[in-house]
C-alpha angles and dihedrals in degrees: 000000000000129000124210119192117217125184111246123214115199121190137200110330094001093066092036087062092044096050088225138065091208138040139138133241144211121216143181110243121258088053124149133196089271088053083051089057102038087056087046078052106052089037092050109019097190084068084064100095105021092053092072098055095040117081117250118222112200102194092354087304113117099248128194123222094263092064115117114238120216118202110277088028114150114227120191124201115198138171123241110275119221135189139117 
């Protein structure tokens, strides 16, 4: 099986519960954006919960879980915004 390595952005609080705002990951191809999360989340179980209500950016374009990751991509994780 092959293995691609994305960089992984993590913002706010995201970045606060994984003690870092950058790191990279190995998946397994084919990996998604959801394979992407699920590994965030076993490596970091307090993601768990909030990954799913934050948006994903694969190479600075919003991204749903569904989207297909090449090896060097760039994923972003960030928190809902709010504001008025």
């Amino acid at each position: 099986m092959t293995t691609i390595k994305v960089k992984v952005l993590l913002f706010a609080h995201f970045a606060d519960i994984a003690g870092s705002n950058q790191l990279e990951l190995e998946l397994d191809e084919p990996a998604h954006v959801a394979d992407c999360a699920r590994a965030l989340a076993a490596k970091y179980p307090g993601l768990e919960d909030i990954l799913k209500i934050g948006r994903a950016a694969v190479n600075d374009q919003f991204a749903d879980e569904s989207h297909m990751l090449h090896d060097t991509d760039e994923v972003a994780f960030l928190p809902p915004v709010s504001g008025g």
